[in-house]
N, C-alpha and C positions, 0 to 999 in steps of 0.2 A: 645415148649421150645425155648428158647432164644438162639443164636446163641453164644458161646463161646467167640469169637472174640469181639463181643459187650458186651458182659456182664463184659469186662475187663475193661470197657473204664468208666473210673473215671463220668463224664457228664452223659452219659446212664444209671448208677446206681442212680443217684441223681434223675435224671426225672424221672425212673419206680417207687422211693419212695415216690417224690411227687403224681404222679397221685394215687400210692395204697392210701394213705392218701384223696385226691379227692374221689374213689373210695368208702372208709372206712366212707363216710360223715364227716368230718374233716373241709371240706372246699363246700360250694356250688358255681351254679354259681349266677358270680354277685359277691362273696368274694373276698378282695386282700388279695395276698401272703404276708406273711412275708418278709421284704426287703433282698436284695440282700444278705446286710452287715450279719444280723441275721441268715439266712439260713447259711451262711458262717461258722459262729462261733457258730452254734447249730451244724452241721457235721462236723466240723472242717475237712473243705475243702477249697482251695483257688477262691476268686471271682470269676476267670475265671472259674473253673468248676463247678460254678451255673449257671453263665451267658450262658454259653453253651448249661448248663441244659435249663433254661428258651428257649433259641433261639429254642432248641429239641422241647420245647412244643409248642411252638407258629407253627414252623413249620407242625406241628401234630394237628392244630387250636383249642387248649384247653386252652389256657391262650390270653389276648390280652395285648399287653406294652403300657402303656401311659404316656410317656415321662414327666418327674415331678411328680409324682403321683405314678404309682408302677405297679403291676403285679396282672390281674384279671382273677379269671376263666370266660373263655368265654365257654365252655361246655363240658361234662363231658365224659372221657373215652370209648369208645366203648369196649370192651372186642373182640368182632368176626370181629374189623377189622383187615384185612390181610397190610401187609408190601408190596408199589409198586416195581414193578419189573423195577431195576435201577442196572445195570452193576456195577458204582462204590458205594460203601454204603457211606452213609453220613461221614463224620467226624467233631469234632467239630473245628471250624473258627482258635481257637487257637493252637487246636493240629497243624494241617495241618501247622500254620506258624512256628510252632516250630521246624519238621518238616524236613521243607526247611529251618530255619536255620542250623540245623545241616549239613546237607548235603549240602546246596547250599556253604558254608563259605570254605569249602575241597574242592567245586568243582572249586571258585575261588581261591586258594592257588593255585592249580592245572596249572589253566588255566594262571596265571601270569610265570609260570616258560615257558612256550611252547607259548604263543602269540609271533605271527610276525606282522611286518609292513601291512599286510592284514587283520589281525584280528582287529587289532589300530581302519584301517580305516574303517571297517565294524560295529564297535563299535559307532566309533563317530558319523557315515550316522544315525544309530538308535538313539543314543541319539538327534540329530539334529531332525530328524521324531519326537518323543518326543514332541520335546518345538511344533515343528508346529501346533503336532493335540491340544495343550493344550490351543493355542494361539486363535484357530479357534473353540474351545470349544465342540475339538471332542477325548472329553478322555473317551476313550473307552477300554483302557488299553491292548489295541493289540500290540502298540511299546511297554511296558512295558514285556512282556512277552518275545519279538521277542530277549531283550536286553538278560534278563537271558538264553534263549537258547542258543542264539549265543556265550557267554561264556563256555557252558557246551560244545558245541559243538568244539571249542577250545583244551577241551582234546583229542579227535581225540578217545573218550570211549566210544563205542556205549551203555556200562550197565548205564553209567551215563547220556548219551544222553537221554536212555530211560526213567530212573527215573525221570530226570529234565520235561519231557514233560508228564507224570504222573501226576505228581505235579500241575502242569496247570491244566489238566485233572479234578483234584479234584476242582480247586478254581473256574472253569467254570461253573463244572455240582453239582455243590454241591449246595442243599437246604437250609442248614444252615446258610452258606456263604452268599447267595442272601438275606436270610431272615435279619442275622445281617446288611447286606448294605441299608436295608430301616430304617435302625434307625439311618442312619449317615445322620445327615440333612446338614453339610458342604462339600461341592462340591470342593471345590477349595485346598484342600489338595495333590493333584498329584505333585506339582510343590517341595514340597519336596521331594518325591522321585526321581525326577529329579536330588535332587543336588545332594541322595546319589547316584544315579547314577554318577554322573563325579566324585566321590572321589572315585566310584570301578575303572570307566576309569582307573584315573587317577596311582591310585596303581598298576593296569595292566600293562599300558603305562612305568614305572619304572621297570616292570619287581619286583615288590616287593612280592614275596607269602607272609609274614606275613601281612603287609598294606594290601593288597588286603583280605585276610580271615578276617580281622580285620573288614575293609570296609562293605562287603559282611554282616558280622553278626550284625555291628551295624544299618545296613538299616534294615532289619527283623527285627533289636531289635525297633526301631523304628516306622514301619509300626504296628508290637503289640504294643507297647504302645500308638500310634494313634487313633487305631482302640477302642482299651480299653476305652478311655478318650472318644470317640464323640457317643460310643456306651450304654453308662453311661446312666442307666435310672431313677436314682434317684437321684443325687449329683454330683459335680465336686469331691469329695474328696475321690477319688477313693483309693484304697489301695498301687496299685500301684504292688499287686505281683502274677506274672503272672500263677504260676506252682508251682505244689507241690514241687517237685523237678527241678530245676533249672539248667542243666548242668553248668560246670565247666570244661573250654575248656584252655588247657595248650596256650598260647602267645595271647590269648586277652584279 
């Protein structure tokens, strides 16, 4: 039986209906799926939780993506395979940033009210670290994270401390994750999050909590809608809508 926890999760119900369908002879291998779009609007569910779904499978190496072309079974369900023994359980690429918007966008409202002249300069050393490894074409996305910490760490809140590095936690060791970033064939996308980086600086450095929460959720909004577009495996004309439900967060 299915763990409760996963059975909730919008993407892991999609994939175990595809594969019973696989299963049910529906589909052999060698068949491509129904496009993104179609699966969408036959479950009326939103892109990203197909696209999650499909990353599910692929990770699970039942389907294979071929960029321009679509979604194929590459082989067929084991029923007696057992699930690896992995401390954090997968999640899907977009919950996980969703996620961290919510909570990371509080945690900078937070951290602009309480930042000192120490934290300023601790901030800009990282973002400086940043541009260098980007420049030397060593984005490996360790100053990227070291940034977000060091904000969380700002509140001086060790529940927040721990959550923020959690979080990480999840975008490091997660399956899903790794698997969506082999379909991002542009490389050179970092140096955006660079900029939102100086506009969170920057809202910090003002001491503004709403700029800075503001800041905070448009980079996340940004980095999902990024990720969405280069991860596109059939069209640029993506839909554009990321979550069934959308939060609706009062001063952004």
């Amino acid at each position: 039986m299915e763990n409760n926890t996963i059975q909730c999760r919008a993407y892991v119900k999609i994939a175990n209906q595809i594969k019973r369908e696989i299963s049910n002879g529906a589909y052999g291998v060698g068949d491509r799926l129904p496009t993104e779009r179609e699966i969408s609007e036959t479950l009326k569910v939103s892109r990203t939780i197909v696209r999650e779904a499909i990353v599910m499978l692929e990770v699970e190496r039942l389907v294979e993506v071929k960029k321009g072309s679509g979604v194929y079974i590459k082989s067929l369900p084991n029923k007696n395979s057992k699930e690896k023994n992995n401390p954090l359980p997968d999640v899907g690429p977009f919950e996980l940033l969703q996620a961290r918007q919510l909570l990371e966008s509080g945690i900078c409202e937070f951290a602009a009210k309480l930042a000192n002249k120490k934290d300023i300069t601790r901030l800009k050393n990282i973002l400086k670290k940043e541009k260098e490894l980007l420049a030397q074409n060593l984005d490996d996305y360790t100053a990227d994270q070291e940034f977000h910490l060091a904000i969380a760490e700002i509140t001086q809140n060790d529940v927040l401390i721990t959550l923020q590095e959690q979080l990480w936690q999840y975008r490091f060791n997660n399956a899903m994750w790794t698997q969506l970033h082999t379909r991002i064939l542009q490389k050179d996308i970092h140096h955006l999050w660079i900029e939102d980086h100086e506009n969170i600086l920057n809202a910090i450095q003002k001491k503004s909590p709403s700029l800075a929460r503001k800041s905070m959720w448009q980079h996340l909004e940004n980095v999902k809608s990024k990720l969405f577009e280069l991860s596109d495996i059939e069209d640029p004309e993506f839909d554009g809508y990321l979550f069934n439900e959308n939060p609706v967060v009062v001063g952004i």
